[in-house]
C-alpha positions in Angstrom: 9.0 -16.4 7.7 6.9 -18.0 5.1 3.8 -16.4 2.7 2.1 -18.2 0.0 1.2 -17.0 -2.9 -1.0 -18.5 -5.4 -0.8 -18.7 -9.7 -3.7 -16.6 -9.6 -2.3 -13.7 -7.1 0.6 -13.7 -9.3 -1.1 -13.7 -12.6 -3.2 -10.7 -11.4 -0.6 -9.1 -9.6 1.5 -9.0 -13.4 -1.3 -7.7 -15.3 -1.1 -4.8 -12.7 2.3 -4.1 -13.2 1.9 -4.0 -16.5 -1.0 -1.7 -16.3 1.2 0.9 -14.9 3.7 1.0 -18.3 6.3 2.5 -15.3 10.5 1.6 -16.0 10.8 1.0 -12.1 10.5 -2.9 -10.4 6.9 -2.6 -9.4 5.8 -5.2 -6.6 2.5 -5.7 -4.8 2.8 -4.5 -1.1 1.0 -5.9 1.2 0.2 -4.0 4.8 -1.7 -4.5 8.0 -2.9 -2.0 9.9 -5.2 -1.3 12.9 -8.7 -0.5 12.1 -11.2 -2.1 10.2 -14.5 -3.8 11.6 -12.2 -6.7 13.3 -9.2 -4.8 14.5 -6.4 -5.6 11.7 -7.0 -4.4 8.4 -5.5 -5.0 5.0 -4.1 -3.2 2.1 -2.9 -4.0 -0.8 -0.9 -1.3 -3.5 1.6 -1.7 -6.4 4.9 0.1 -5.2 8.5 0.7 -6.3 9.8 1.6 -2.9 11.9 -0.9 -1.0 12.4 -0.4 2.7 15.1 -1.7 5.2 12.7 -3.7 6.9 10.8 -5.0 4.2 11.0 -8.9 3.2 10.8 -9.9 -0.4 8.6 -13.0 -1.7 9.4 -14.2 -5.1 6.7 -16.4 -7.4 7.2 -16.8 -10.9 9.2 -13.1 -11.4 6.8 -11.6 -9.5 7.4 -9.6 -6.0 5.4 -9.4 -3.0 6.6 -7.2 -0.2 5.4 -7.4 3.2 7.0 -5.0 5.9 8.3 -7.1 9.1 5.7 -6.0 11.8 2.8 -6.8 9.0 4.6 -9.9 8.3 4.2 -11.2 11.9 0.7 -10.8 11.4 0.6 -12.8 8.1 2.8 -15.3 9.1 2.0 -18.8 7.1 -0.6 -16.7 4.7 -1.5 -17.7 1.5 -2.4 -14.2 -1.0 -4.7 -15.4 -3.0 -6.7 -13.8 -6.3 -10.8 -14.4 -6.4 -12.7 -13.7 -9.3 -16.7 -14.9 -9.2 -19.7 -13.0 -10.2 -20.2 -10.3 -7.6 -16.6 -9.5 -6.7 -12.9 -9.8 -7.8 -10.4 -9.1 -4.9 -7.0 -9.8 -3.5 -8.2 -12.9 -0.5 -5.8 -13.2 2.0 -6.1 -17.0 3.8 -4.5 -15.9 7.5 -4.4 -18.6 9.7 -3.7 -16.5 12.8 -6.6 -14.7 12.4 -9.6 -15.7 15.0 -12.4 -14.2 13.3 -12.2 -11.9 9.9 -15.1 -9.8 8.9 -17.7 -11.0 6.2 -15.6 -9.6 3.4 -12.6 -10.5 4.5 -10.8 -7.3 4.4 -10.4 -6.8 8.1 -9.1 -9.9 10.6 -9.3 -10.5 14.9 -6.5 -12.1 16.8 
């Protein structure tokens, strides 16, 4: 199972993490759900729990974790970080997806 994730994902996603001044390993958990204008929505959250079926994805000491059914969904992803002038997100480059809403946050199969 393979996810990418960019200098710029991780960069943000430690600045996050740091933001939280918690003592537990805090990663950036990444979800799909159903729902959203396109079918498959998803979400993003900084957690400290680790599940049984959850698969860990290491980049420069930082953690993603994706949960097996979402990862099947994300399969060959790259996370990425976007900052420009009207909007800073979390940009998630899916290449299963068939269509994805205009801002990106929900994806088709």
């Amino acid at each position: 199972m393979q996810l990418t994730i960019t200098d710029s994902a991780t960069n943000r996603i430690s600045d996050l993490i740091k933001s939280e001044s918690s003592s537990k390993q805090l990663r950036l958990r990444i979800r799909v759900s159903g729902g959203g204008c396109s079918g498959f929505q998803y979400g993003f959250v900084i957690d400290d729990v680790l599940n049984p079926d959850d698969l860990v994805f290491e980049k420069n000491g930082i953690f993603v974790i994706v949960d097996e059914i979402s990862l099947g969904l994300l399969e060959g992803s790259q996370v990425d970080y976007v900052e420009d002038l009207s909007s800073a997100s979390f940009v998630i480059k899916n290449p299963n997806a068939v269509s994805s809403c205009g801002c990106g946050n929900s994806f088709s199969l």
